[in-house]
MIMARDREN-361920 format. One record per atom (N, C-alpha, C): x, z, y; residue in one letter; atom name; chain; residue number from 1. Coordinates in pm, 1 decimal. Layout:
<atoms>
u:w:v:res:atom:chain:n
X:Z:Y:a:CA:A:NUM
...
</atoms>
This chain:
<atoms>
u:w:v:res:atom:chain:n
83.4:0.0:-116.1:x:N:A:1
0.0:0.0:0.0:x:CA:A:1
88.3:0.0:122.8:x:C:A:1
44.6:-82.2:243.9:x:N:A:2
131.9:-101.8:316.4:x:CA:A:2
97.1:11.9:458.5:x:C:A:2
121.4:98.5:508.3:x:N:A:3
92.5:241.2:586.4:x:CA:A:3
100.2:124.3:671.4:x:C:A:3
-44.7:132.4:796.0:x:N:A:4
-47.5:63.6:901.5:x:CA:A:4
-77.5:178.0:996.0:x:C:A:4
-68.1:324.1:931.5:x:N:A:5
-67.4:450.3:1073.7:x:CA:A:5
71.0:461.4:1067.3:x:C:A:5
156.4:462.5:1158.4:x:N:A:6
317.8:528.7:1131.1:x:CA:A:6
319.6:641.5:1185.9:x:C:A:6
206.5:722.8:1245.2:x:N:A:7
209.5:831.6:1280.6:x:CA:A:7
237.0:948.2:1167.9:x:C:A:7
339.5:1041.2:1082.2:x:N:A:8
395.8:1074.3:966.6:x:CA:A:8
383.6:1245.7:990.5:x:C:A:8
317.4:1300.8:1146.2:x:N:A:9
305.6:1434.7:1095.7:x:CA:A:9
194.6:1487.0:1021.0:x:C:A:9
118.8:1493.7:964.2:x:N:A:10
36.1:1517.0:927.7:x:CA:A:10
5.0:1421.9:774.1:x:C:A:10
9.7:1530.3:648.8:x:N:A:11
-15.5:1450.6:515.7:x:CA:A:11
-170.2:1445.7:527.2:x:C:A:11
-260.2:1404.1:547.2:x:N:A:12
-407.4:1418.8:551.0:x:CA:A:12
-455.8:1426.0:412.8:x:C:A:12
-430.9:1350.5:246.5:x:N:A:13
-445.2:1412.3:164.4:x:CA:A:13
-429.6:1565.0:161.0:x:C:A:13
-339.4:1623.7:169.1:x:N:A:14
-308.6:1758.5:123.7:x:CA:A:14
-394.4:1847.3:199.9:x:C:A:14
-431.4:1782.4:378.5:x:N:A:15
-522.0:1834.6:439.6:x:CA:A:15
-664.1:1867.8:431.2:x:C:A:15
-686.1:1743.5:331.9:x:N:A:16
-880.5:1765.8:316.7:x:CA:A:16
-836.9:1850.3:119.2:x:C:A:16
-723.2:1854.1:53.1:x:N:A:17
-720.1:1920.4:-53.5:x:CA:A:17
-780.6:2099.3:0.3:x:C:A:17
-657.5:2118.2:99.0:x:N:A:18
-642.4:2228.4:168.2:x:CA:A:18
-817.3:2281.3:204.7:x:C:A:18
-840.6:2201.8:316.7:x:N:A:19
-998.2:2244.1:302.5:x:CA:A:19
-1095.3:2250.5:208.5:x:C:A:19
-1127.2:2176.5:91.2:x:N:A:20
-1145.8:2179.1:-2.7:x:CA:A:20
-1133.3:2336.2:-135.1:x:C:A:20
-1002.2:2376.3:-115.2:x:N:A:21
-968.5:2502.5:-184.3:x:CA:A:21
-1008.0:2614.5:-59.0:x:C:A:21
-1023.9:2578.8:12.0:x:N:A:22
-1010.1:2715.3:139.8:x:CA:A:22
-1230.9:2744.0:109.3:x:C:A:22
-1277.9:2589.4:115.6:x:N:A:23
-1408.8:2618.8:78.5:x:CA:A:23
-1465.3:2627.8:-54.5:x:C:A:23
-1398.5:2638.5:-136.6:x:N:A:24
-1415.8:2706.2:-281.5:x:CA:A:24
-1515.6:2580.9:-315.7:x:C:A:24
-1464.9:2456.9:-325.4:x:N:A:25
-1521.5:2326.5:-406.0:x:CA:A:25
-1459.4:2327.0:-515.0:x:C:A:25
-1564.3:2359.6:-619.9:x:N:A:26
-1496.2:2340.6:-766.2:x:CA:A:26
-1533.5:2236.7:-856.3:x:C:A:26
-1656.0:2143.5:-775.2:x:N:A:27
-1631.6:1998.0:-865.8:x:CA:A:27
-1647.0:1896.6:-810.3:x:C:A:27
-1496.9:1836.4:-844.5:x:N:A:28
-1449.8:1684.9:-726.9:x:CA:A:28
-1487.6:1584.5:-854.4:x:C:A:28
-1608.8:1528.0:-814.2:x:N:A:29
-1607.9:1422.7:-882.9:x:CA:A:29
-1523.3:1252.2:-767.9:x:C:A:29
-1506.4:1199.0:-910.4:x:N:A:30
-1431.8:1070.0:-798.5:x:CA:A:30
-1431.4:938.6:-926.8:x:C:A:30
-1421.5:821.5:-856.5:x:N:A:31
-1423.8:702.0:-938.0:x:CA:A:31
-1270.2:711.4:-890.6:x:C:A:31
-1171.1:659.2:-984.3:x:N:A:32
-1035.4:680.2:-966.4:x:CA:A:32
-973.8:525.4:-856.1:x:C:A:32
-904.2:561.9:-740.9:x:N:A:33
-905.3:504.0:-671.9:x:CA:A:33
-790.0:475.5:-621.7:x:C:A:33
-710.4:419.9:-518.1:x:N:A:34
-573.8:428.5:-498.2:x:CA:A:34
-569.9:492.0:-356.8:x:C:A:34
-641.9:458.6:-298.2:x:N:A:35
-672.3:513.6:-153.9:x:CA:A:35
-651.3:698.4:-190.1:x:C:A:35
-752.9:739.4:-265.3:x:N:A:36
-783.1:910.1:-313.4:x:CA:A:36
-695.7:904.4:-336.6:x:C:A:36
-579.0:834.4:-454.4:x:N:A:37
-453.7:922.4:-558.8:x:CA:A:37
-379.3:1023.0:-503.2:x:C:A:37
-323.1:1018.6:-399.9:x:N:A:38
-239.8:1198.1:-351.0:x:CA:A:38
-384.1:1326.2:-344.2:x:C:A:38
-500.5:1259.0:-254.0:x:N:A:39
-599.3:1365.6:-275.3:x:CA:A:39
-605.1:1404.7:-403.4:x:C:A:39
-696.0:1335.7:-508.8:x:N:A:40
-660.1:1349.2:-650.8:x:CA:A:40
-576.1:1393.9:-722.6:x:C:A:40
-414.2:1388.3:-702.6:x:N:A:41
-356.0:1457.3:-751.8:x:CA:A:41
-343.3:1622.5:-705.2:x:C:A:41
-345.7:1644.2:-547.1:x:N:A:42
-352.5:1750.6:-565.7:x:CA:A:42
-480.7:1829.1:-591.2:x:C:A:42
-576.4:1801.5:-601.0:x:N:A:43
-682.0:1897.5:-664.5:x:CA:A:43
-638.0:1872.0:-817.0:x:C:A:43
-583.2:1798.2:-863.3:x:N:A:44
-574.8:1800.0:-978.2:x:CA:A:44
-476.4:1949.9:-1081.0:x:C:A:44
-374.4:1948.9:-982.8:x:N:A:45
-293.7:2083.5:-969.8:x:CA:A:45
-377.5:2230.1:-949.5:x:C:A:45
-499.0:2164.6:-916.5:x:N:A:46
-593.7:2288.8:-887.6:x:CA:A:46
-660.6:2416.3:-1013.1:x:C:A:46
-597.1:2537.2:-1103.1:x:N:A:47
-704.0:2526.1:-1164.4:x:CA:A:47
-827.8:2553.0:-1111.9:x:C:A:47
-852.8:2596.3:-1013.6:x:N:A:48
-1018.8:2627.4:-981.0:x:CA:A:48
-1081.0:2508.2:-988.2:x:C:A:48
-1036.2:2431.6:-953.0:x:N:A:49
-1117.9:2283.1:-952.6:x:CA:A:49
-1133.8:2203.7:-1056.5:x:C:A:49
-1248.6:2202.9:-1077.3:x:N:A:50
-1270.2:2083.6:-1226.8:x:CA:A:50
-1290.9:1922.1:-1202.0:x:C:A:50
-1169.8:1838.1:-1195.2:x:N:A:51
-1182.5:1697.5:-1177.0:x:CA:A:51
-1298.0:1623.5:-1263.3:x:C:A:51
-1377.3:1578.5:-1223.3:x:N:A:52
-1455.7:1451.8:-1324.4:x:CA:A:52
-1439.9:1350.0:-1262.2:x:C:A:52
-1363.1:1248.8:-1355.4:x:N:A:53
-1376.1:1106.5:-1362.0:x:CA:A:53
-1486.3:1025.9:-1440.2:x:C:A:53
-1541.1:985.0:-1310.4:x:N:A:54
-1715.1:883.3:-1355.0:x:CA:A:54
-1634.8:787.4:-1366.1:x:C:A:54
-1798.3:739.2:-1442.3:x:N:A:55
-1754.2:576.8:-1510.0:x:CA:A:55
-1805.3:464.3:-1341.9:x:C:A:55
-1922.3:565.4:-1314.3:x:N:A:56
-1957.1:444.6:-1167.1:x:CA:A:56
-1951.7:546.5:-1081.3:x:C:A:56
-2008.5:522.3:-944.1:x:N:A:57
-2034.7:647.4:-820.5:x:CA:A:57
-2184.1:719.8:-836.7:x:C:A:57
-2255.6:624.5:-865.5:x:N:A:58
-2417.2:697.8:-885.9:x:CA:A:58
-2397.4:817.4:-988.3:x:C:A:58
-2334.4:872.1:-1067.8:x:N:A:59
-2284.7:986.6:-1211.5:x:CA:A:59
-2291.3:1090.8:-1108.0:x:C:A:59
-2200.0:1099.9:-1002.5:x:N:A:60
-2168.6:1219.9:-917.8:x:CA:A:60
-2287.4:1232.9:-791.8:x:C:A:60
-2384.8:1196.0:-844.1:x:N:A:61
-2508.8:1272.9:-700.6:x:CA:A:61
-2552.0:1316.9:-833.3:x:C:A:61
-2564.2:1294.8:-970.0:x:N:A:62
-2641.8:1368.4:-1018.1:x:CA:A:62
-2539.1:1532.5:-1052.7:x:C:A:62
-2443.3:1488.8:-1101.4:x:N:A:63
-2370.0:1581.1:-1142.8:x:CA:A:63
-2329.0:1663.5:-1034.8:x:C:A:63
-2373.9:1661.0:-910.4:x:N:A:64
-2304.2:1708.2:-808.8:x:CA:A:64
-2464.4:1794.7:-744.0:x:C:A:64
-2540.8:1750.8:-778.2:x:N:A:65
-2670.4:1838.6:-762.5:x:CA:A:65
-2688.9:1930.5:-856.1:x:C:A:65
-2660.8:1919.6:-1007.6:x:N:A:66
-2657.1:1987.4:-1085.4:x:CA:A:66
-2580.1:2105.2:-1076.6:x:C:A:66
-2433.1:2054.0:-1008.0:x:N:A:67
-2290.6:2178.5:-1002.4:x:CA:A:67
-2425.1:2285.2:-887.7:x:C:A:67
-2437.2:2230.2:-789.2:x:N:A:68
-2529.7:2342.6:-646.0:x:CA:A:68
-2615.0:2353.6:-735.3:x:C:A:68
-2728.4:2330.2:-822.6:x:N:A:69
-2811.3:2407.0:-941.5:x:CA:A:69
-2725.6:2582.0:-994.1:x:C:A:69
-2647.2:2516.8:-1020.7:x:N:A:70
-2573.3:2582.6:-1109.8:x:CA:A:70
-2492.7:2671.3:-1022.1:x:C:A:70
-2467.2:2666.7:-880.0:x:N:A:71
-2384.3:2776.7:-804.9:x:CA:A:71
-2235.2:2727.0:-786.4:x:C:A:71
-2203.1:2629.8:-824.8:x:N:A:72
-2101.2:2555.0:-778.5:x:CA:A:72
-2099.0:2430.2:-642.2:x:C:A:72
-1988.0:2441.5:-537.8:x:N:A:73
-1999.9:2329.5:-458.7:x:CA:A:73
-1894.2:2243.3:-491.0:x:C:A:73
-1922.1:2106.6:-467.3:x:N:A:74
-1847.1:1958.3:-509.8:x:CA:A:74
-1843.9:1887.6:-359.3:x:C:A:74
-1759.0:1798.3:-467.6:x:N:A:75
-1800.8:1639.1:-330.5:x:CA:A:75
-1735.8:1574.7:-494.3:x:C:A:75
-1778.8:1427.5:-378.8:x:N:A:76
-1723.1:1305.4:-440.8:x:CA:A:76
-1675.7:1184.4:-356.0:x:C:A:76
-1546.4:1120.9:-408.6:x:N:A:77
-1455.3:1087.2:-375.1:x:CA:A:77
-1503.6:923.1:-456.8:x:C:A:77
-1470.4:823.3:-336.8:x:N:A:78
-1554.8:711.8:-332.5:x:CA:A:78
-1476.3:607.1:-255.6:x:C:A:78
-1480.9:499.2:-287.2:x:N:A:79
-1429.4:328.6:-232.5:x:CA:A:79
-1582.5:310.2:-153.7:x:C:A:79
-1568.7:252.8:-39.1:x:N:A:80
-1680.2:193.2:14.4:x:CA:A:80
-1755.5:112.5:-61.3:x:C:A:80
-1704.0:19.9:-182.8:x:N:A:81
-1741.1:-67.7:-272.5:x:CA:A:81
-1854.6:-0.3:-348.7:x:C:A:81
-1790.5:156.9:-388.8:x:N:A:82
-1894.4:176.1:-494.5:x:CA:A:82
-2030.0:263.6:-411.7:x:C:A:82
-2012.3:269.6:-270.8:x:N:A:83
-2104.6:335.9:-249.8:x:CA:A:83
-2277.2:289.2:-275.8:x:C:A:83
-2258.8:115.7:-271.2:x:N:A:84
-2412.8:-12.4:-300.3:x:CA:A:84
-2488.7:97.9:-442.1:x:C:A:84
-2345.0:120.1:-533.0:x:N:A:85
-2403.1:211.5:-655.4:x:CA:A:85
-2461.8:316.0:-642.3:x:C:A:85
-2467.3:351.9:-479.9:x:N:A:86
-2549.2:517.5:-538.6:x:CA:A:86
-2632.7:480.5:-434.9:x:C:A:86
-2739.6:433.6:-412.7:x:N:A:87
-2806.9:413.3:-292.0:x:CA:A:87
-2971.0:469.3:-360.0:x:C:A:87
-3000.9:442.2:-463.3:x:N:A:88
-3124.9:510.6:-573.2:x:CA:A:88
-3088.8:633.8:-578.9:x:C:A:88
-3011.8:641.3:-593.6:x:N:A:89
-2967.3:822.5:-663.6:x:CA:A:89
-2952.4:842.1:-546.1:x:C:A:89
-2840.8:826.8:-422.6:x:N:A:90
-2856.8:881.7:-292.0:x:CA:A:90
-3038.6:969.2:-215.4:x:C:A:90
-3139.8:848.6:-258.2:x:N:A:91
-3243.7:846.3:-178.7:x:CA:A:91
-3327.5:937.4:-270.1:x:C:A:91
-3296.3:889.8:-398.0:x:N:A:92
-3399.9:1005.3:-505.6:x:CA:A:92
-3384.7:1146.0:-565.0:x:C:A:92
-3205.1:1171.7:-558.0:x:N:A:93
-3161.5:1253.3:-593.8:x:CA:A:93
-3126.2:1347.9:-492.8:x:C:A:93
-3015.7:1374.2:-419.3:x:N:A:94
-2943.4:1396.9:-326.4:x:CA:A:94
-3044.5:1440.6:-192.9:x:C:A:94
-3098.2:1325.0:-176.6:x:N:A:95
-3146.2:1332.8:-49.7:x:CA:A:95
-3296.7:1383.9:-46.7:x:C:A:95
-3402.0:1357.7:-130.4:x:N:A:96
-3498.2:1404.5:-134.1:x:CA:A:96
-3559.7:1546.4:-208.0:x:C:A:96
-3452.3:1579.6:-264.7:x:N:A:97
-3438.3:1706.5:-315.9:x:CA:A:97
-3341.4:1770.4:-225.4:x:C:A:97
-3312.4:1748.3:-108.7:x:N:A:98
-3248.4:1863.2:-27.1:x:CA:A:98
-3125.0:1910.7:-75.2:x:C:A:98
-3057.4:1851.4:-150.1:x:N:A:99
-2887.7:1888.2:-194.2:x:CA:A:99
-2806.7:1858.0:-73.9:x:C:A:99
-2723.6:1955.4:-13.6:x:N:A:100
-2596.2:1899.0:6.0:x:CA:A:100
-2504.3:1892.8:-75.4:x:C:A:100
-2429.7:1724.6:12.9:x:N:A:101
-2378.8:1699.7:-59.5:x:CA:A:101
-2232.3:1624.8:100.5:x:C:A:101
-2123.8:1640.1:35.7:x:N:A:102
-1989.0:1576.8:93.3:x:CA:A:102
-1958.0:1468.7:69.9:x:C:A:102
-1928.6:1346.2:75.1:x:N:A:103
-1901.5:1164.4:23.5:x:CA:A:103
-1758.3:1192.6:158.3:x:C:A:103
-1617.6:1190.3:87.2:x:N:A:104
-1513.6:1088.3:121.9:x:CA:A:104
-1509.2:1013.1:9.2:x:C:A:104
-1535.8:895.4:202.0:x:N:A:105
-1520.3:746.0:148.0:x:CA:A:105
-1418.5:665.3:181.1:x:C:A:105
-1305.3:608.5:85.0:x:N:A:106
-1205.0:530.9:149.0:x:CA:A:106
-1252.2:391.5:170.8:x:C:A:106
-1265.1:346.4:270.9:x:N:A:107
-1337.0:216.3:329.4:x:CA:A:107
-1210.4:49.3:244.1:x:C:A:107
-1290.3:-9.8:245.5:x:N:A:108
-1183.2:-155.3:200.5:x:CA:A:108
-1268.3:-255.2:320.5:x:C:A:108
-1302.5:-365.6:277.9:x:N:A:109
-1309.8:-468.5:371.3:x:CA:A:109
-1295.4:-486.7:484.0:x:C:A:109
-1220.7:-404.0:548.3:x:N:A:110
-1186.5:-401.9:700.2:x:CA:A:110
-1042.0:-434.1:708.2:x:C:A:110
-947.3:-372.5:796.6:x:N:A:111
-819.0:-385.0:870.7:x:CA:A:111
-740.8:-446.6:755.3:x:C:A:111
-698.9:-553.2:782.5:x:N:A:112
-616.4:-676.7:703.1:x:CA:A:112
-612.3:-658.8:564.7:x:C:A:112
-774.5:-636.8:477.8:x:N:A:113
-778.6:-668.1:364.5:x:CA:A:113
-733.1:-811.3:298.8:x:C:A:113
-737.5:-799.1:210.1:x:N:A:114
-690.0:-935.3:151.6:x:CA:A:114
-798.4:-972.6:21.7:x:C:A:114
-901.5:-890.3:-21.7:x:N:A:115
-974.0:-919.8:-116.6:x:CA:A:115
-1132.6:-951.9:-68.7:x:C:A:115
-1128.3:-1050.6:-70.8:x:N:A:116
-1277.8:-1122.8:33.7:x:CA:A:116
-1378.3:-1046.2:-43.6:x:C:A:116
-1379.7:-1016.4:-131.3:x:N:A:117
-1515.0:-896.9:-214.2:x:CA:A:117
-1544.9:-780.5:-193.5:x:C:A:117
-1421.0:-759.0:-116.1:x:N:A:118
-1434.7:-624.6:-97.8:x:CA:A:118
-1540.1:-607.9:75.3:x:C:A:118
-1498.1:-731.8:180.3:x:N:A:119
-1547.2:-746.2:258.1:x:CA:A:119
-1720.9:-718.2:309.7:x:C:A:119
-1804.3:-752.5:193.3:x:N:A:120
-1980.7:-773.6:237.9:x:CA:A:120
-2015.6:-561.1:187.9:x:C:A:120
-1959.4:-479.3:125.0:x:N:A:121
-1995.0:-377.0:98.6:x:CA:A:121
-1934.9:-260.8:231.9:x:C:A:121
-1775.3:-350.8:276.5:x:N:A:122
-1701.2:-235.7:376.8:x:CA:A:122
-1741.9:-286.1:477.6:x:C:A:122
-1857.9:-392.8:529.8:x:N:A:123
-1931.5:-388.4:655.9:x:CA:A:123
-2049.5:-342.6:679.1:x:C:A:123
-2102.8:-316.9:544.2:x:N:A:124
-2238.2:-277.2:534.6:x:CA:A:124
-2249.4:-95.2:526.9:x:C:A:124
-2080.3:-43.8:489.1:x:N:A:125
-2097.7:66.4:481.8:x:CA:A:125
-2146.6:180.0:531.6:x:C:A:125
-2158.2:150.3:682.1:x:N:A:126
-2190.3:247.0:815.1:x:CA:A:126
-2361.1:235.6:795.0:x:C:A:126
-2378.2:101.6:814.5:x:N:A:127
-2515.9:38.3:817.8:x:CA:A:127
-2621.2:125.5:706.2:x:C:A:127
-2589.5:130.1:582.2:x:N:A:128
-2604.6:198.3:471.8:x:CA:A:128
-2673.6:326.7:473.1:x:C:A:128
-2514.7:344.6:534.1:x:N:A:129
-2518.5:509.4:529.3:x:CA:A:129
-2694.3:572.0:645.6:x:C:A:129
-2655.3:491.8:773.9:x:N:A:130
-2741.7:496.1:858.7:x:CA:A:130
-2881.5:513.6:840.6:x:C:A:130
-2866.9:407.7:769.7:x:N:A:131
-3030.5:370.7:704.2:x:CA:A:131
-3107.3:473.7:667.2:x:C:A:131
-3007.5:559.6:530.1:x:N:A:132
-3063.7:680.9:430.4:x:CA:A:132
-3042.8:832.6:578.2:x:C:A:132
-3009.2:779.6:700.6:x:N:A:133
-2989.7:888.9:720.5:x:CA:A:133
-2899.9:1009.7:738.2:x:C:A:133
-2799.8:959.1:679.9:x:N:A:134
-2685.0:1018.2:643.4:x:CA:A:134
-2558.2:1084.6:744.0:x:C:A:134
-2588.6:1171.3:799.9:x:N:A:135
-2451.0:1184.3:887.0:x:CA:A:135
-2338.0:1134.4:879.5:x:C:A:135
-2280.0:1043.3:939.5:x:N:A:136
-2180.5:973.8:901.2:x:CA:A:136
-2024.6:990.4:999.7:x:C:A:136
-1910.7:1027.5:978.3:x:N:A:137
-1853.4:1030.2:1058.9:x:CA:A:137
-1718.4:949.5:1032.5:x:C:A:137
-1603.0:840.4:1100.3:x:N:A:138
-1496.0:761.5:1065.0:x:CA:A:138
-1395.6:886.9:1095.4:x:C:A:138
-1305.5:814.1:1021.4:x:N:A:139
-1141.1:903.4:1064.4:x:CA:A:139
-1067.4:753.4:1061.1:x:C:A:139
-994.0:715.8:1190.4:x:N:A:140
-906.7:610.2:1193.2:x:CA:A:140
-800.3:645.2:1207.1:x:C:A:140
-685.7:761.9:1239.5:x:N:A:141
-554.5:781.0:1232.5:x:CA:A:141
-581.6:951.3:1152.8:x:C:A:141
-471.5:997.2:1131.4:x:N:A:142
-411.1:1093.6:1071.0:x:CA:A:142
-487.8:1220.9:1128.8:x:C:A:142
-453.7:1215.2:1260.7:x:N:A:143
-469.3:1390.1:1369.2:x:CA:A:143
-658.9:1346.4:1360.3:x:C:A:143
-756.1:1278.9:1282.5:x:N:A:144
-897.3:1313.6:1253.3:x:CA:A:144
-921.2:1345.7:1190.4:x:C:A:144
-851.9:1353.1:1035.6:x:N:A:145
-898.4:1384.0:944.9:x:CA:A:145
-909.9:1561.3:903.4:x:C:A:145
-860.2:1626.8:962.2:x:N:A:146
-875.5:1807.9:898.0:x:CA:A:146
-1008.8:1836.3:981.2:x:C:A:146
-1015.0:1816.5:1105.2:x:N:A:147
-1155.0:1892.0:1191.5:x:CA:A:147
-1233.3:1763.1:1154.0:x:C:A:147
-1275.7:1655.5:1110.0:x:N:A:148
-1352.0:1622.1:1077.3:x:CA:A:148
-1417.8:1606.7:929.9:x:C:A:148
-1295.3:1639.3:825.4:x:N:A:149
-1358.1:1649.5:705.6:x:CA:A:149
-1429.5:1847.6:673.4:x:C:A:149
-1327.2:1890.6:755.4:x:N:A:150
-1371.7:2058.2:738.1:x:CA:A:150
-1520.7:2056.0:850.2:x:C:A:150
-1591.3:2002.1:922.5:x:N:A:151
-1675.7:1964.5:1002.2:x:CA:A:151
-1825.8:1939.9:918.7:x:C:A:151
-1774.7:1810.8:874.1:x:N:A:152
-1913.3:1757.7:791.6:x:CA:A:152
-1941.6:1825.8:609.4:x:C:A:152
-1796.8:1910.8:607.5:x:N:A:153
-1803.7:2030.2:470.3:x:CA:A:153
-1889.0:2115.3:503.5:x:C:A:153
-1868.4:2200.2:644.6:x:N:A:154
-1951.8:2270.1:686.9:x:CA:A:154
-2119.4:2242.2:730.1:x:C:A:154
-2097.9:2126.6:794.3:x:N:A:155
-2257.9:2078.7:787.0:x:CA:A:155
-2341.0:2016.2:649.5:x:C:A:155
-2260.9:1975.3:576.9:x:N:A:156
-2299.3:1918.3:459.7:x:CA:A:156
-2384.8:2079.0:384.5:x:C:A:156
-2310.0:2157.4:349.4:x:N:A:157
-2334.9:2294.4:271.9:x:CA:A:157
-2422.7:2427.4:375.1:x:C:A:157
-2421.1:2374.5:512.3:x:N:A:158
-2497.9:2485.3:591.3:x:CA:A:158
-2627.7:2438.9:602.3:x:C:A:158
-2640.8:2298.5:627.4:x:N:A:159
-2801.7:2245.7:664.1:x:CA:A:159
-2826.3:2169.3:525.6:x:C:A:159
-2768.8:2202.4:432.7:x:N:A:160
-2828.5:2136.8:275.5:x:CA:A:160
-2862.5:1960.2:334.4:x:C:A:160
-2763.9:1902.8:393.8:x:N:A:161
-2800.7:1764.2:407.0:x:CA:A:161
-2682.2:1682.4:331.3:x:C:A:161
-2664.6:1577.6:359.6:x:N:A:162
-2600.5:1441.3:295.5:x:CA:A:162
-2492.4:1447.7:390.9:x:C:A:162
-2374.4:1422.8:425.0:x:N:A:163
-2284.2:1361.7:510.1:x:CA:A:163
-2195.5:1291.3:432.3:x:C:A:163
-2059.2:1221.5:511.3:x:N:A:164
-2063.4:1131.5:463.7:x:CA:A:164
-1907.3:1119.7:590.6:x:C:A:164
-1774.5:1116.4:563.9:x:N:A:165
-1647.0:1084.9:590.0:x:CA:A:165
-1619.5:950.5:582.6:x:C:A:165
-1592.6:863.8:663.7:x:N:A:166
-1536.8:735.4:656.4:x:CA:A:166
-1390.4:739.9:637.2:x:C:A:166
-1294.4:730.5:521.0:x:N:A:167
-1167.8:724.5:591.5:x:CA:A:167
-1086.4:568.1:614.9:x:C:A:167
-1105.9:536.8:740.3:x:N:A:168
-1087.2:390.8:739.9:x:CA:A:168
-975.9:311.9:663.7:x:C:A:168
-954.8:195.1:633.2:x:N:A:169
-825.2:137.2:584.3:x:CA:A:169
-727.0:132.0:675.5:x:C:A:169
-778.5:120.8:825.7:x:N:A:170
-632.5:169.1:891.3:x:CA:A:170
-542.4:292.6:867.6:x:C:A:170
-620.2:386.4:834.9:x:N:A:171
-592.5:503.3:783.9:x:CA:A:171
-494.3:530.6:665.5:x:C:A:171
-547.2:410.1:556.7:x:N:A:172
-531.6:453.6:459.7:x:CA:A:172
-418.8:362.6:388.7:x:C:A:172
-411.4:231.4:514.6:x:N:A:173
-346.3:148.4:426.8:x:CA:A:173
-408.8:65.8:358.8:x:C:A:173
-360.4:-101.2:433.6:x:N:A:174
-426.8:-218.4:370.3:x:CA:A:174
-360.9:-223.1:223.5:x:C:A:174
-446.1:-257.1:131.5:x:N:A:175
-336.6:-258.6:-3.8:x:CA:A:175
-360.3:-469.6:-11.4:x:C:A:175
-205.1:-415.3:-70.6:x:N:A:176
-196.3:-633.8:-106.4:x:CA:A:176
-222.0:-651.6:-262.3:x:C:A:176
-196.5:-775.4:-264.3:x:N:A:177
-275.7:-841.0:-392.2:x:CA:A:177
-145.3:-763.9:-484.7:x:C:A:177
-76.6:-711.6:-504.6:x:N:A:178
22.0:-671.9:-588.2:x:CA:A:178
14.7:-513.8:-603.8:x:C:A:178
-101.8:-472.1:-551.7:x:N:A:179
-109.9:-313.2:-583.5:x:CA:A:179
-223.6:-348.2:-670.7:x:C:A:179
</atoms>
């Protein structure tokens, strides 16, 4: 992946890990991603935290309503791509049963992608989100991501609603056809 922030103080993985353990989230569900992998790895180091790897993104609104059933808080960790997949379960699950719930999303079809498929889902992503309602907030450099992912953690789990982290590809790094 080619880093198009060169701004280098701030690891922002380790930052939303950090918030994450500080708010006692013990199930990170995630479709395995390259954007997430440092997030991912370090919750993975976590034992309090129980990683699940879904087969799609729609698995984790159910399993992630179930964990708050059950007295556990989650998020799930998401490509803009797979978000088209949870848009039923978003509206039937999640959202109309009053779960909060956390979505970082690493965005693709934007800042000098190179995979034209990825393009019609990472323009529609905001739009989407909008639609269902969803508090939605971007992070485009480094110094957004701790007060805005610890932000919409807190609103996500205080007003039992949906939110929803953009972390842009400027952010994150255009990846080329060789990653």
């Amino acid at each position: 992946m080619s880093k198009t922030n060169t701004s280098s103080y701030l690891n922002w993985p380790l930052e939303i890990y950090k918030i994450f353990a500080k708010n006692n989230l013990i199930q990170i569900a995630y479709v395995p991603d390259a954007g997430h992998k440092s997030l991912i790895e370090y919750c993975e180091k976590d034992d309090k935290m129980k990683m699940i790897s879904l087969t799609t993104e729609e698995e984790g609104m159910g399993l992630l309503a179930g964990a708050w059933l059950g007295g556990d808080k989650g998020t799930v960790l998401m490509q803009s791509s797979g978000l088209g997949n949870c848009i039923n379960a978003l509206a039937s699950i999640t959202i109309a049963c009053n779960f909060p719930l956390l979505m970082v999303i690493t965005m693709r079809g934007e800042w000098n992608e190179f995979n034209p498929w990825q393009v019609p889902m990472g323009s529609s992503t905001e739009k989407v989100l909008s639609a269902l309602n969803i508090v939605t907030t971007r992070c485009n450099y480094e110094n957004e991501v701790t007060e805005t992912v610890n932000a919409m953690l807190g609103l996500a789990y205080k007003s039992n609603c949906v939110t929803a982290v953009l972390l842009s590809q400027r952010l994150i790094g255009a990846k080329s056809f060789m990653e």
